[in-house]
VOPATOR-284146 format. One record per residue (C-alpha): residue in one letter; x, z, y. Coordinates in steps of 0.5 Angstrom, whole numbers, plus 500, padded with zeros to 3 digits. Layout:
<rs>
AXZY/...
</rs>
This chain:
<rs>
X602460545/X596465544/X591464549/X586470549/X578468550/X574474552/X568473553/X564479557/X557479560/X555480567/X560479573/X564483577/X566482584/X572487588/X570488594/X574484599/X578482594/X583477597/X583471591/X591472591/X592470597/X587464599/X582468602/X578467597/X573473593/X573472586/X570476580/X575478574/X572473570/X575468575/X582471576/X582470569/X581464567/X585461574/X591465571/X590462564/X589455568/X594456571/X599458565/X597453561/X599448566/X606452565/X605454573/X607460571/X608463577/X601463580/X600465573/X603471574/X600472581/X594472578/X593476573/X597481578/X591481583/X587482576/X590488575/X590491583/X583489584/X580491578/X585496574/X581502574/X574498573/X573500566/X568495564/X574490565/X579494561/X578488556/X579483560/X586486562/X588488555/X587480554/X591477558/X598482556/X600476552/X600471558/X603476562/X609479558/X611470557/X611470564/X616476565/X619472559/X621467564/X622469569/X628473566/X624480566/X625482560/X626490560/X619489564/X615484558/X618488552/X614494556/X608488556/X609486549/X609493547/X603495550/X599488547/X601489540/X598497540/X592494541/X588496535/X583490536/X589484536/X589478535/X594476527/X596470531/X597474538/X600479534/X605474530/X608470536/X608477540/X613480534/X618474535/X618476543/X619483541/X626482538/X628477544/X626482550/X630487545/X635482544/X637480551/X635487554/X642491549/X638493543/X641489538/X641493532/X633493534/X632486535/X635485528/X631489525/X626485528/X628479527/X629480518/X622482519/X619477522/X624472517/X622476512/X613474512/X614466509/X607466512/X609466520/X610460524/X616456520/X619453527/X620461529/X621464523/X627460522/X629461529/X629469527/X633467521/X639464526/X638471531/X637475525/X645472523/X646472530/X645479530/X651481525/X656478529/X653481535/X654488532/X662486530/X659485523/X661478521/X663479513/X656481512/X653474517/X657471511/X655474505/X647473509/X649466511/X651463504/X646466500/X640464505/X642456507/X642453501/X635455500/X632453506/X628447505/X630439506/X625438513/X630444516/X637440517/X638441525/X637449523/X642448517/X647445521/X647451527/X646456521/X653452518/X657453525/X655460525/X657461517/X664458519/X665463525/X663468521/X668467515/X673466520/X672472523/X671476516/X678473515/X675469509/X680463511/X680459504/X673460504/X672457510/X677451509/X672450504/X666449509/X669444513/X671440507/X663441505/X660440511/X664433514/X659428511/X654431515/X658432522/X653426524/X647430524/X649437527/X647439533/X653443535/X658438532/X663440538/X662448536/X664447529/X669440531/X673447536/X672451530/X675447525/X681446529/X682453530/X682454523/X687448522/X692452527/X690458524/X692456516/X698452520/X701458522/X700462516/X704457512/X698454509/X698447510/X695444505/X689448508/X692446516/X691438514/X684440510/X681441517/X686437522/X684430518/X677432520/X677433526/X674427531/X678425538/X676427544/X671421546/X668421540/X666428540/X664428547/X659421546/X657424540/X654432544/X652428551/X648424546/X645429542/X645433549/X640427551/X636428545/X635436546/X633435554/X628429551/X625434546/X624440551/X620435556/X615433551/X614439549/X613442556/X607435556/X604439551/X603445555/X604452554/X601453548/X609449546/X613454550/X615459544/X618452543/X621450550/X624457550/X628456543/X630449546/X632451553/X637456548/X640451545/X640445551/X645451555/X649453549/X651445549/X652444556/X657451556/X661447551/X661441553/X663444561/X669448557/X670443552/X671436558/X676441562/X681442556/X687437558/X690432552/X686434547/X688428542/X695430543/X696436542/X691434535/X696430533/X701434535/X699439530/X696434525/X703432525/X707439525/X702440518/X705434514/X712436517/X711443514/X712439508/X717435509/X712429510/X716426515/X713419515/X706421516/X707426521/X712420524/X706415524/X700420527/X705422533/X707414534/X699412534/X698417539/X705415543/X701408543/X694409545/X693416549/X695416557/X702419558/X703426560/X707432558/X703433551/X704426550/X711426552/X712432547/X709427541/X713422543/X720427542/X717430535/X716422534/X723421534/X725427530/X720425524/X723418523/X731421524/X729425518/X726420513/X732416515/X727410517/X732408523/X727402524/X722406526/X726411530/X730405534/X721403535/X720411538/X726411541/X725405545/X717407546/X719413549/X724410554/X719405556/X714410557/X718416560/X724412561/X723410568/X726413574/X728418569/X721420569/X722424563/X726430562/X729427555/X731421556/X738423553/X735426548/X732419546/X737415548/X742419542/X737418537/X736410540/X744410538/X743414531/X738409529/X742403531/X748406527/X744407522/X741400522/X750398522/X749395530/X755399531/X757396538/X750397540/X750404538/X756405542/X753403548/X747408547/X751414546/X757412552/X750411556/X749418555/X756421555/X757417561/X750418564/X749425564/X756429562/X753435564/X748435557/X749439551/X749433548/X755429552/X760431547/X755429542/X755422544/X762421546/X764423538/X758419535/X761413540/X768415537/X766414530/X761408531/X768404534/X771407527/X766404522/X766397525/X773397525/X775398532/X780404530/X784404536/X778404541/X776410535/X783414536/X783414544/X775416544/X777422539/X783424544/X779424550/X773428547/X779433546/X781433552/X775434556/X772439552/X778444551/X773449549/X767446546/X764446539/X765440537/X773440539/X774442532/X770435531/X775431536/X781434532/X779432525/X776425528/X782424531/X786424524/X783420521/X782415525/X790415524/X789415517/X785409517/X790405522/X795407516/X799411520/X800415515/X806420517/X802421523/X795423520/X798428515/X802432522/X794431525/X791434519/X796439518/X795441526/X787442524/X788446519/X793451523/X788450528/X781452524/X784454517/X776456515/X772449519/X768446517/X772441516/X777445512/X776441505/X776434507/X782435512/X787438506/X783432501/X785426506/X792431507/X793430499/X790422499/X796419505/X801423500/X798419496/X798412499/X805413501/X808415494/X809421495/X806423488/X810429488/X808432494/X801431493/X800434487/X800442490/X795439496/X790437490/X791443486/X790447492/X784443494/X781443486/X782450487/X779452494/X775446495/X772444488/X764444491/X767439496/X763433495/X770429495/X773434489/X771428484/X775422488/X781429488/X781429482/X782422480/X787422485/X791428482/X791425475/X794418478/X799422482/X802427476/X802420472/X806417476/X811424477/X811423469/X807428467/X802424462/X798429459/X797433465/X795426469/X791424462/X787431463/X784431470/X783423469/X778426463/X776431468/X773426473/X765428472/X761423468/X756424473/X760420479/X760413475/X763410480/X769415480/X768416471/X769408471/X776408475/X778414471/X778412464/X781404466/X786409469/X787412463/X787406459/X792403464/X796409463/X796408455/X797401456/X805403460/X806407453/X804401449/X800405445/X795399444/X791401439/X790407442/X788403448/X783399444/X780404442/X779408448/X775401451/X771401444/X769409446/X768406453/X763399451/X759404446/X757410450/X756405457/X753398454/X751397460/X756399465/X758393471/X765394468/X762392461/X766386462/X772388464/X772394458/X772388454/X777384456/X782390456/X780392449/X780384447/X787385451/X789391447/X788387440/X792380442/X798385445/X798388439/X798381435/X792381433/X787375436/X783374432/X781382432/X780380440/X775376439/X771379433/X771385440/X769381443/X763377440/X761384436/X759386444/X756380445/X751380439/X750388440/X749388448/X747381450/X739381448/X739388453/X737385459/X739391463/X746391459/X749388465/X756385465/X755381458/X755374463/X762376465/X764377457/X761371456/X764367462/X773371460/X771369452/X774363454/X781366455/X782368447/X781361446/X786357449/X787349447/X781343446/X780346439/X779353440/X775351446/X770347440/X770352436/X768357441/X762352443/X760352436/X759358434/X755360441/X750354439/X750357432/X748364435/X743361440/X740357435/X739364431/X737368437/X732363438/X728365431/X729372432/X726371438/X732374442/X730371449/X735374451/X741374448/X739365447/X739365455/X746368456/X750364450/X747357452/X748358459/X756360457/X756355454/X755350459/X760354463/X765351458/X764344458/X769341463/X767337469/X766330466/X762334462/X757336468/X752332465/X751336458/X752343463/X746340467/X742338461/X744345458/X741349465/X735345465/X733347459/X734355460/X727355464/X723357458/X728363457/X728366464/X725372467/X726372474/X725379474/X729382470/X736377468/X742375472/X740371478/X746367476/X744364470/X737362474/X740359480/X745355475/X738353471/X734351479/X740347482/X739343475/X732342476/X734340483/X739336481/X734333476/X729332483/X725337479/X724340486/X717345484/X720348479/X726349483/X724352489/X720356484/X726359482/X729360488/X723364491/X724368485/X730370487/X729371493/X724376490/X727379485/X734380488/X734381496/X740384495/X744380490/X750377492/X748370490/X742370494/X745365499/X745360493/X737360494/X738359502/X742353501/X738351495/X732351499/X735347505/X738341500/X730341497/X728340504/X732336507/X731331501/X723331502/X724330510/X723335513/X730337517/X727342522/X725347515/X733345512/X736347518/X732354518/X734355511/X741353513/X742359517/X739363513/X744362509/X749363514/X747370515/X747372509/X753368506/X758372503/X762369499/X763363505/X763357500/X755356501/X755359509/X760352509/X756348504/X751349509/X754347515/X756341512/X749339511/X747342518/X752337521/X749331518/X743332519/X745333527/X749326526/X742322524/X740326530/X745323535/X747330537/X754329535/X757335540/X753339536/X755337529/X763337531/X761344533/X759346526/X763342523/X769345527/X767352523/X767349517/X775348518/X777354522/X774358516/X778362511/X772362506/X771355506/X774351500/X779345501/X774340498/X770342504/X774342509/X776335508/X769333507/X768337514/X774333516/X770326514/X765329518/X768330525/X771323524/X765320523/X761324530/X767322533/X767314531/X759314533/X760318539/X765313542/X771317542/X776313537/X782316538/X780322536/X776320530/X783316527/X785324527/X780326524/X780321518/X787321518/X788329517/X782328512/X787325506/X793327509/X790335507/X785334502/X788328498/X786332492/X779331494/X778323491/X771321494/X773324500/X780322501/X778315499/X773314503/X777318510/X782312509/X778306509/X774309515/X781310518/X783303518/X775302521/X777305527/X784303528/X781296528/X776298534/X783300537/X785293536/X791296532/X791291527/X797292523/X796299522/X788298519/X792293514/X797299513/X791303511/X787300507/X793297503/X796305501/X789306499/X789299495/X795301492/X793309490/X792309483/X789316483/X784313488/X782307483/X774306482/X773309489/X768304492/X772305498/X779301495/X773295494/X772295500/X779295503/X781290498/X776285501/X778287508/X785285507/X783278504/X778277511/X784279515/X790274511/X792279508/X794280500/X789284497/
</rs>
């Protein structure tokens, strides 16, 4: 701060003058530097108040003129701070007249000049200023740069902001490193600037630019609310990529109000050094002052706004849901849901949730969402859309193939709120969850009642078309054509319209009645053939005018199918080809097949291809031409790995070779071609032939088969060849008691097939290895995996028979007859299994006390499952055991002299035992 020294000789004194108030007599010298004493402790006030009497006392002593022309300066600063500024700029003017002004004095004052012009209208003016005052490199570097920021002000301020951009991004990348802080206020007013030029691109650029420098802005929370109204701004204009830019570097509310206080704390501790400093620091203080009350405005605006990071996160998901990314917009509005208090905003983002996670199909997560909603905003009905979360609850449940529970979400909001524009929505979506898990007649009457209920409601088309087919699936046939032809009366153009005359031609057709379903599918061809049923139409049609006798029609529209649906394309040409096969053209089947394996090599029905080529041959006399088919595609097809059916093929060439010789035959020539495989280095097709051939051994050969898997290790890709073939090879190793090896396969399995059928194998196999090392408790949990995921029931069996037995060494004897109790009562299980279960029960019930019970179980052991030799040997000889303990003497003797005298049971080490029993009771062995 300029602080004016004149030196004048001699004294002057007013007469009475009253020294400002203090009955005091002062001469000019002395009001002078009281009031500069005064202003240096930046008691501004008693400044003022001083250099004012000077003024009254001495304004027309021409001898003090210099003193009075001195201290313009000081006295234009305190009509600054106290607000004057109209006052001060007369003040300031009449200083910067002076001919004899200081250079220094006369700098600091030409930056107050564009203040007072700036706060008392004149922005133009003070612009003008402001440029001037920027444009000496000279001047004071803390105000020069200060008049940069007022000199872009002043653009806006004059509705100008295309020219404060052009001015700010030519000058910011000139200013120098030591002038961060004013880099980062002139980047909040660049991005204002740009936004208000319409400069939206341009602007997105900033914010890209300028995020690894947020941290040391000063008004971080200015250009964070900029930033957010430009994401909404871009989301709006449908640009949003651009909206993401912005959103995605947007900080939460806490962080942004922590970081401002913080910098706040750091503006007020500079201002109060400053003013330490005195007032040759106030050009200082009063720039500080500015930018401490522009933070605290936007903080007091910014601490008002009411669920920031929710509606954030609403708009950061609305961008990623403007390009179909539903995950993501589903993962910001679930953490959002999770971590912000619950409110209207919240209750929004939790809806929106919902809608993400429904459109990506991911019905784990939307069943997730439903259930946070429901917690969060379910209770007491608290919120407005529960009905709402409690459908998508039932969509994703359905989705998830948890049809009863699904049922029951949908009945709760049909019931629950019948008066809501999704009841009737619920009460369908609860009519076909009953169809899809097999519940028809439960379907039939829901699809009735909706009917009936909304006589008048759009989904009253849906009912009616529901309706008909829940009777078509119960194979009421005759009363689902009368259901369709009544909905096609009724709604001649529904949307339904197709599948209804489709579903119309297929119950004709199910019922034989080709000759009235042929114009149905005609009709349906013609009017429908978009319709996404027209392939299943079409095959239909071809099978319905082969069976009225027109061949070459039939043989036309089963060429017709498109190749594209390989399900519906396959079934159409092994139509085809059973149709030539009732003409007897058995060459043309033949070659019908071959077109078939050439163009699709690797189709699933590869196999079965084959065997009808193969079949075609033999038919017409030529077997060995069969077989050459067959071994042709073995040898083409079997080193593909993706070639899928070539293990079916291998495992039905058995058929065309009938008899021991034959047998041997085809045995050799498999372990002469995986013996050149191997030189070729055809994995591959090595694997697939050794392992076949361990297929064709028979049982007594089980150790050649065994032996044959072992050595299979070598050959394997877990990833990319049948899990067949590597289970055949584990359970060798396992049987061998190689069990790393084997459970490594296993493992494999698991990893590579999740889906595959064969994947129980893996669960039981993992249980047996366990439960041989000791550890029962990781057995039995592999043993109910294997029941969950058991689909042929054979190996679900096989491991309830092992559970039971380790139950029985745990004297948990009810637990185990329970399991056993499955194991008969299934239709999957085999016979060799269910006489071992019999076996089983019979043992738990012997050890549990219960002796009659167990005579019966043993008893219908051998009685059903004879066949079974170690079991039906073994049931008998714990049969007489039993009666025994019964003292039935005569009937344990009976026993064990049938099972003496059975010679299919001969070798068992059971009729040993029996025969020194008998011996021991007196009887002939």
């Amino acid at each position: 701060m300029l602080m004016t020294r004149v030196l004048m000789g001699g004294e002057v004194r007013g007469a009475g003058a009253g020294g400002a108030g203090k009955g005091e007599d002062l001469t000019a010298e002395e009001l002078v530097a009281a009031g500069r004493a005064a202003f240096e402790r930046g008691e501004f006030g008693e400044a003022e108040a001083r250099f004012g009497q000077l003024v009254e006392d001495y304004g027309e002593n021409e001898t003090v003129a210099g003193l009075i022309e001195g201290i313009r300066p000081m006295q234009a600063m305190c009509r600054i701070k106290a607000g004057a500024f109209e006052e001060a700029l007369g003040l300031v003017d009449g200083a910067l007249a002076q001919e004899k002004l200081a250079a220094v004095a006369r700098e600091e004052l030409s930056f107050w000049r564009g203040i007072c012009l700036l706060q008392t209208g004149e922005t133009a003016v003070a612009q003008e200023q402001f440029g001037a005052y920027f444009a000496k490199p000279e001047h004071d570097r803390t105000r020069r740069y200060e008049a940069f920021l007022l000199f872009a002000s002043g653009y806006l301020q004059l509705d100008d902001p295309a020219g404060a951009a052009e001015f700010l991004e030519e000058q910011i990348p000139k200013l120098p490193a030591d002038q961060g802080e004013v880099a980062g206020r002139a980047t909040v007013l660049l991005l204002h600037s740009l936004m208000e030029a319409g400069r939206m691109g341009a602007a997105v650029g900033l914010v890209r630019r300028s995020f690894p420098r947020l941290e040391g802005m000063t008004q971080v929370l200015s250009f964070q609310l900029l930033t957010l109204q430009l994401g909404a701004e871009r989301l709006e204009a449908g640009k949003a990529y651009e909206a993401i830019t912005c959103l995605n570097r947007l900080w939460g509310r806490d962080r942004l109000l922590g970081h401002q206080r913080k910098k706040l704390e750091e503006w007020r501790g500079r201002r109060e050094r400053l003013r330490a400093e005195g007032a040759r620091r106030e050009t200082l203080v009063f720039q500080v002052d500015g930018v401490i009350a522009r933070i605290e405005r936007e903080l007091g605006e910014f601490e008002k706004v009411a669920s920031y990071d929710a509606s954030l996160r609403l708009r950061q998901a609305q961008a990623f849901m403007e390009l179909e990314r539903w995950r993501e917009a589903g993962m910001i509005l679930d953490a959002a849901v999770e971590g912000l208090e619950a409110d209207g905003v919240v209750e929004q983002a939790a809806l929106t949730a919902l809608d993400c996670w429904g459109r990506c199909g991911d019905d784990g997560r939307l069943l997730a969402a439903a259930d946070r909603y429901l917690e969060v905003f379910g209770e007491h009905g608290r919120g407005d859309h529960v009905p709402e979360a409690l459908f998508a609850r039932g969509e994703a449940l359905r989705g998830m193939e948890r049809m009863e529970e699904a049922e029951r979400a949908f009945g709760d909001v049909a019931n629950d709120w019948p008066e809501h524009g999704l009841a009737a929505r619920a009460m369908l979506m609860g009519g076909i969850c009953q169809l899809e898990s097999g519940r028809e007649e439960a379907g039939l009457q829901t699809f009735e009642a909706l009917r009936k209920r909304f006589r008048r409601g759009p989904l009253h088309e849906d009912a009616a078309f529901w309706e008909a087919m829940a009777l078509s699936f119960l194979r009421r046939y005759e009363e689902a054509e009368k259901a369709m032809d009544g909905y096609l009366k009724a709604y001649p153009d529904g949307r339904y319209a197709g599948d209804a005359l489709f579903e119309k031609g297929r119950t004709l057709h199910n019922r034989m009645r080709h000759a009235e379903a042929v114009p149905v599918f005609a009709m349906f061809l013609k009017r429908h053939g978009e319709n996404r049923q027209a392939g299943d139409a079409r095959l239909l049609y071809g099978e319905s005018l082969l069976a009225i006798g027109e061949m070459e029609r039939g043989l036309k529209e089963l060429r017709a199918v498109p190749v594209e649906e390989v399900r519906l394309h396959e079934a159409a040409v092994f139509k085809e080809g059973e149709a030539l096969g009732k003409l007897e053209r058995w060459e043309a089947v033949r070659e019908h097949f071959a077109k078939f394996v050439r163009e699709h090599p690797r189709s699933a029905r590869l196999a079965e291809a084959v065997h009808e080529q193969a079949r075609a041959a033999a038919k017409a006399g030529q077997l060995e031409k069969a077989r050459e088919l067959v071994r042709a595609v073995v040898l083409q097809s079997g080193d593909d790995a993706g070639a899928e059916g070539v293990e079916d093929v291998l495992l039905g060439m058995a058929r065309l070779y009938r008899g021991v010789e034959a047998t041997r035959a085809l045995q050799g020539w498999m372990e002469k071609e995986a013996g050149g495989a191997r030189k070729a280095g055809k994995k591959t097709l090595a694997l697939r032939l050794e392992w076949a051939r361990g297929h064709l051994v028979s049982g007594e050969e089980r150790t050649l088969a065994r032996s044959l898997w072992f050595g299979l290790r070598e050959l394997l890709d877990p990833a990319v060849h049948d899990p067949r073939m590597i289970l055949d090879c584990a359970e060798a190793w396992r049987e061998m008691k190689g069990y790393p090896v084997a459970r490594g396969l296993y493992e494999a399995v698991r990893k590579w097939h999740p889906r595959s059928a064969e994947k129980e194998r893996t669960a039981l196999g993992m249980g047996l290895i366990a439960q041989v090392e000791g550890k029962e408790d990781e057995a039995l949990e592999w043993f109910e995996r294997c029941v969950a995921e058991s689909v042929s029931g054979v190996a679900a069996a096989e491991a309830q028979l092992e559970t039971a037995v380790i139950e029985r060494g745990r004297k948990r004897y009810g637990a185990a007859m329970e399991t056993l109790a499955k194991v008969t009562g299934s239709r999957l299980a085999s016979s060799r299994q269910k006489a071992r279960a019999l076996l089983e029960l019979g043992r738990c019930a012997q050890l549990a006390g219960d002796a009659a019970r167990a005579a019966g179980h043993f008893q219908r052991c051998y009685l059903s499952g004879g066949k079974w030799k170690e079991s039906a040997a073994e049931a008998r000889w714990q049969h007489g055991r039993v009666l025994e303990e019964m003292n039935d003497e005569a009937g344990a003797r009976a026993v064990y002299r049938e099972l003496v005298e059975r010679r299919d049971l001969a070798g068992q080490p059971a009729v040993q035992a029996a025969k020194e029993r008998l011996k021991a009771m007196g009887g002939a062995a």
